[in-house]
C-alpha positions in Angstrom: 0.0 0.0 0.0 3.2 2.2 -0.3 2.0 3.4 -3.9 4.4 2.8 -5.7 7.1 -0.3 -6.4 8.2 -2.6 -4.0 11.4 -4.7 -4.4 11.3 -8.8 -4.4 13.2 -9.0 -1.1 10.6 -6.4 1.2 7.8 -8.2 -0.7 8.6 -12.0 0.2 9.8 -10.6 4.0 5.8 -9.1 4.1 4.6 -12.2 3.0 6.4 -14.5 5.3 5.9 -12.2 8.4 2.3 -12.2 7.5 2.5 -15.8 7.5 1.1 -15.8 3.9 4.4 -17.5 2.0 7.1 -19.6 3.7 10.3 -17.3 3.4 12.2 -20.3 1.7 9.3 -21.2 -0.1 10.5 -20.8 -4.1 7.6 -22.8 -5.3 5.3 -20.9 -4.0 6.9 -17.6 -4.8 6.1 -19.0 -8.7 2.7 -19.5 -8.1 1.7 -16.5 -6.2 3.4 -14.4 -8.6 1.8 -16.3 -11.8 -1.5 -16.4 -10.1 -1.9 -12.7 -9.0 -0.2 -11.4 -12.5 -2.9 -13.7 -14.3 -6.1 -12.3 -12.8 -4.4 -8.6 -12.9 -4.0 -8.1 -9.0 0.0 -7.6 -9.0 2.1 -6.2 -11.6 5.4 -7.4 -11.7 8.1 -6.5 -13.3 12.4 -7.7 -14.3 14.3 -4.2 -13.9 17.8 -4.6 -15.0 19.6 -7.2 -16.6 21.8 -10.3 -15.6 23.1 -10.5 -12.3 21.8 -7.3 -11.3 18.3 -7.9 -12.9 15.5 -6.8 -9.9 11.8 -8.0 -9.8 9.8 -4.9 -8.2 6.2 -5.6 -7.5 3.2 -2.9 -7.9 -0.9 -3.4 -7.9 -2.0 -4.3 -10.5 -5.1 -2.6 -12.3 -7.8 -5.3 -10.9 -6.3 -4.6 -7.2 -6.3 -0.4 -7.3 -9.8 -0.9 -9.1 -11.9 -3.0 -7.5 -10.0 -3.7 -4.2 -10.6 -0.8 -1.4 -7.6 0.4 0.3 -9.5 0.5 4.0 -10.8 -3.3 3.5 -6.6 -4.2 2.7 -5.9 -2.4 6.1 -8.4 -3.5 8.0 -7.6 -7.3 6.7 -3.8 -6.7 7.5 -4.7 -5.1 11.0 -6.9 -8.1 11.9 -4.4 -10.8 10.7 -1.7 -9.1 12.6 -3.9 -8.2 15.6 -3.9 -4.4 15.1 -5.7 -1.5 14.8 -5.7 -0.2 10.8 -4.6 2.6 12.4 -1.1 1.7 13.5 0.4 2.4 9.9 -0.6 6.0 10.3 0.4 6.9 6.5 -1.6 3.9 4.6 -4.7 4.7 7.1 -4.7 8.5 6.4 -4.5 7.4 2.5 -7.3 5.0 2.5 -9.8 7.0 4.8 -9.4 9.9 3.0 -12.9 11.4 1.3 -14.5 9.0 3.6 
């Protein structure tokens, strides 16, 4: 919910600490990837080339389109028994115009 790209290695260490992906878990790092690209939640993209290539992560259009920011939030802050509002800048952002 940063808003802009988010590079491989902060994306698989939210997913394991969320308890969503096993941090070691390559196989399923395939399948999330292919599955969320597929239905057009998560856009990802190489940056670079060889050694130095980088896969960054975004939202894809289905996720900023039909997926509210609030309901993310509130999922997250439930799953990691929060309140939405302890990540102060992502709660601001989704509640505003509300």
């Amino acid at each position: 919910m940063s808003g802009g790209p988010v590079k491989e290695d902060d994306m698989w260490k939210f997913l394991s600490e969320c308890g969503l992906l096993e941090e070691n878990d390559y196989a399923g790092r395939k399948s999330f990837i292919s599955a969320t690209t597929k239905q057009m939640y998560l856009l990802h993209t190489k940056v670079g080339d060889g050694e130095l290539a980088r896969n960054v992560f975004e939202w894809g259009k289905r996720a900023t389109e039909e997926v509210p920011k609030i309901f993310l939030l509130n999922k997250m802050a439930e799953a990691l028994d929060k309140t939405p509002d302890h990540w102060y800048e992502q709660y601001k952002e989704a509640t505003e115009g509300t």
